[in-house]
C-alpha positions in Angstrom: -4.8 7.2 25.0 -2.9 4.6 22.4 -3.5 1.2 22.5 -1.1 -1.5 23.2 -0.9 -4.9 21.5 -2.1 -7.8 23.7 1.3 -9.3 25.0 2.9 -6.2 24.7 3.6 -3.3 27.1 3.1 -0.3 24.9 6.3 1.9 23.5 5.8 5.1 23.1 7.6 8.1 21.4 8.5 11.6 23.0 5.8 14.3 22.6 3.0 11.4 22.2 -0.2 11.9 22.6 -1.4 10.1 25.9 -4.5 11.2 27.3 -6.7 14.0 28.4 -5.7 15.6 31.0 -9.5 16.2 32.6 -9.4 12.2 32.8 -5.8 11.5 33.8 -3.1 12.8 35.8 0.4 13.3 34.4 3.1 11.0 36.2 7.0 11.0 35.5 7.9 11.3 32.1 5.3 13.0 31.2 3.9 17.2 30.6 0.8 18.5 29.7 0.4 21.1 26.6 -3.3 22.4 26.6 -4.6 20.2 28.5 -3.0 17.0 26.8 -0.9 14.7 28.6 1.8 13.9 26.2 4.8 11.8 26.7 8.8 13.4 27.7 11.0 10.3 26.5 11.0 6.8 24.6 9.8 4.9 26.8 6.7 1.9 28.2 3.6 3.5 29.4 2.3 3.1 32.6 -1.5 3.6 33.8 -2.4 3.3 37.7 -5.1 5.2 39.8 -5.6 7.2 36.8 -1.9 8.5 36.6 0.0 8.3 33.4 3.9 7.5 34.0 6.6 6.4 31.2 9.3 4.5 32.4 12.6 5.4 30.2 14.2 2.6 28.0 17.5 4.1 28.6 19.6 6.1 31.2 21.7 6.8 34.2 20.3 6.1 37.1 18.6 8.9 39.2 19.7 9.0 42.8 16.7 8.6 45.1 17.0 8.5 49.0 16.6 5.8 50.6 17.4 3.6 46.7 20.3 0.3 47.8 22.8 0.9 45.4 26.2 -1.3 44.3 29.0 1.5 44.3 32.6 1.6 43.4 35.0 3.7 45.0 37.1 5.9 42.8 38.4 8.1 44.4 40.0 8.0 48.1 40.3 11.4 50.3 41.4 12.4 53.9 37.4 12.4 54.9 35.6 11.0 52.7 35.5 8.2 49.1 34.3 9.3 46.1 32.2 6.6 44.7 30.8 5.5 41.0 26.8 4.8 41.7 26.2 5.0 37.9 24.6 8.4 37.7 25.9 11.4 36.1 28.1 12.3 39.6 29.4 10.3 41.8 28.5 10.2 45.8 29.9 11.0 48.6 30.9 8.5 51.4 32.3 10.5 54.2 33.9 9.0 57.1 31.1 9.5 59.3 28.7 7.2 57.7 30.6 3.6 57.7 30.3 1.7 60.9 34.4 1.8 61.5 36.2 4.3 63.5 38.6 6.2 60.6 41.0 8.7 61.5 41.1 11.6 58.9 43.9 10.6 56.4 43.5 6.9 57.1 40.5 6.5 54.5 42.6 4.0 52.4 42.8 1.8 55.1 39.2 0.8 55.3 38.1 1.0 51.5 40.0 1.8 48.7 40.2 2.2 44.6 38.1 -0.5 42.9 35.9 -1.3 46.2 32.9 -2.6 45.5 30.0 -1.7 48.0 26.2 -1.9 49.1 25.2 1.3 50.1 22.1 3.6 50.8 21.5 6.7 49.1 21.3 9.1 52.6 20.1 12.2 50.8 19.8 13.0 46.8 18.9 16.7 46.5 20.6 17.5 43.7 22.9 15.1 41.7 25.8 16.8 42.0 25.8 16.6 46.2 24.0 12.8 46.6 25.4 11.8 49.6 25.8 7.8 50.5 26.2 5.8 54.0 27.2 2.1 54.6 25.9 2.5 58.6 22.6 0.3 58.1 21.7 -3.2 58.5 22.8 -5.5 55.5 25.5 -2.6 54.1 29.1 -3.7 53.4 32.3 -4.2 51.6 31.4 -6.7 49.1 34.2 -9.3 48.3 34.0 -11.6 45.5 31.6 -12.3 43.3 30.3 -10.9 40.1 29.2 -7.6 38.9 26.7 -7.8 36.3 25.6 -4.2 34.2 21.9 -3.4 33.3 20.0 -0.5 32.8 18.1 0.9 35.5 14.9 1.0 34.2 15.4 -2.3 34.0 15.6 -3.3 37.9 11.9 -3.6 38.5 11.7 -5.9 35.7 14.5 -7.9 36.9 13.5 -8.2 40.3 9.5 -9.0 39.3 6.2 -8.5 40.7 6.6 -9.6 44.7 10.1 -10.8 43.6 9.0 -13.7 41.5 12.2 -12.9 38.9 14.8 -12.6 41.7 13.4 -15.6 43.2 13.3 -17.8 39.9 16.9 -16.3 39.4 17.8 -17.6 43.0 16.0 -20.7 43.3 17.8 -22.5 39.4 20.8 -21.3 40.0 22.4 -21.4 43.8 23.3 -18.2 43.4 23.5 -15.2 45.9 22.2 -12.1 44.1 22.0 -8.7 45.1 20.3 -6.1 42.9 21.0 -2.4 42.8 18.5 0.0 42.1 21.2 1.7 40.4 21.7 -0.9 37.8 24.1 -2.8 39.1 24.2 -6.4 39.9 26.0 -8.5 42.1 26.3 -12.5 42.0 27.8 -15.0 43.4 28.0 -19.0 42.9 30.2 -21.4 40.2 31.3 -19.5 36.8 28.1 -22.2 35.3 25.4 -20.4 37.2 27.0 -17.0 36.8 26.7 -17.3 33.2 23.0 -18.3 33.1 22.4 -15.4 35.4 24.2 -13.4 33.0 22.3 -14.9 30.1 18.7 -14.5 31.9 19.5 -10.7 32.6 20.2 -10.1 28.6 16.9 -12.0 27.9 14.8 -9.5 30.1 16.9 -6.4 29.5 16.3 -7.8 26.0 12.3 -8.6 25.8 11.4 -6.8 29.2 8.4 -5.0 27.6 6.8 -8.2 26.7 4.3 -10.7 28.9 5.3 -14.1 30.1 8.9 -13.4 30.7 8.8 -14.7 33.8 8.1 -18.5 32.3 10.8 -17.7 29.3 13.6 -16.9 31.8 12.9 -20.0 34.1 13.0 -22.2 30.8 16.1 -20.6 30.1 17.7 -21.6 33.7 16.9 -25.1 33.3 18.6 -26.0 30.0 21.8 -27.8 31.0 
């Protein structure tokens, strides 16, 4: 298996070479050729319990049940919104899954074009048919704020080990942040603090594969 510098997550290319398969098990991103584990995309490698996983540098986000997404609605029908999650398809939001009583034909009444939401994937069998729903705790209209674009491969980055980015984010800033699995993030707080949020989230997306980031970004939040 390659070998990463010291303060650097390791890149590595498609088809890589990344380990015996008799000593590993292949993760995501991965396939195994003669029993070789070699990697499927650009991408960081990951090692845990003996599973190989790359993480993809770039891409739509993948649908996953149960994922908190930001959504936009693009499309308004008698029974049900069709909504941008930034995937390859949109979702599905049919009446049955807000926590209002709609009347077929009455959708635009409750949400419509350009209606920004937080919603929960429901189900994500295949892309083409993910299906959404807004009746849980915390899910609603969002009004206001700030949408902020990253890639979703860079969400666990941007959130942190046991939330220690999100918090950091949070805590120098006064900001309310919500952050979609789907790439999508949602702030709110004075234009100032919006913009260092904005400015953190280019430094991560920028130098997320390195060590210390964590200390970088806070130094970042507390320049005037």
């Amino acid at each position: 298996m390659p070998k990463g510098k010291k303060n650097v997550r390791e890149l590595v290319l498609p088809s890589q070479f990344l380990g015996d398969a008799k000593r590993y098990r292949p993760g995501a991103g991965t396939f195994v050729e003669n029993g070789k584990i070699y990697a499927e995309r650009l991408g960081i490698i990951n090692v845990k319990d003996n599973v190989i996983s790359v993480t993809p540098l770039r891409g739509k986000y993948e649908p996953k049940a149960g994922d908190v997404v930001v959504g936009i609605i693009i499309e308004v029908g008698a029974a049900v919104w069709m909504v941008d999650i930034n995937s390859i398809y949109p979702a599905f939001l049919h009446i049955n899954e807000v926590p209002w009583f709609v009347e077929i034909g009455n959708t635009s009444k409750f949400l419509n074009y350009g209606d920004v939401i937080l919603a929960k994937i429901k189900s994500a069998g295949e892309l083409d048919k993910v299906q959404i729903t807004l009746k849980d705790r915390g899910l609603h209209k969002i009004n206001g704020g700030t949408l902020i674009e990253t890639e979703p491969t860079k969400v666990p980055r941007i959130i942190g080990k046991n939330a220690s980015m999100i918090t950091a984010l949070k805590r120098y800033t006064n900001c309310r942040i919500f952050v979609g699995r789907n790439g999508r993030i949602w702030v709110d707080g004075s234009p100032e603090a919006i913009q260092k949020i904005e400015r953190a989230i280019r430094l991560i997306e920028r130098e997320a594969h390195t060590y210390g980031l964590t200390e970088r970004v806070i130094a970042l939040l507390q320049k005037d």
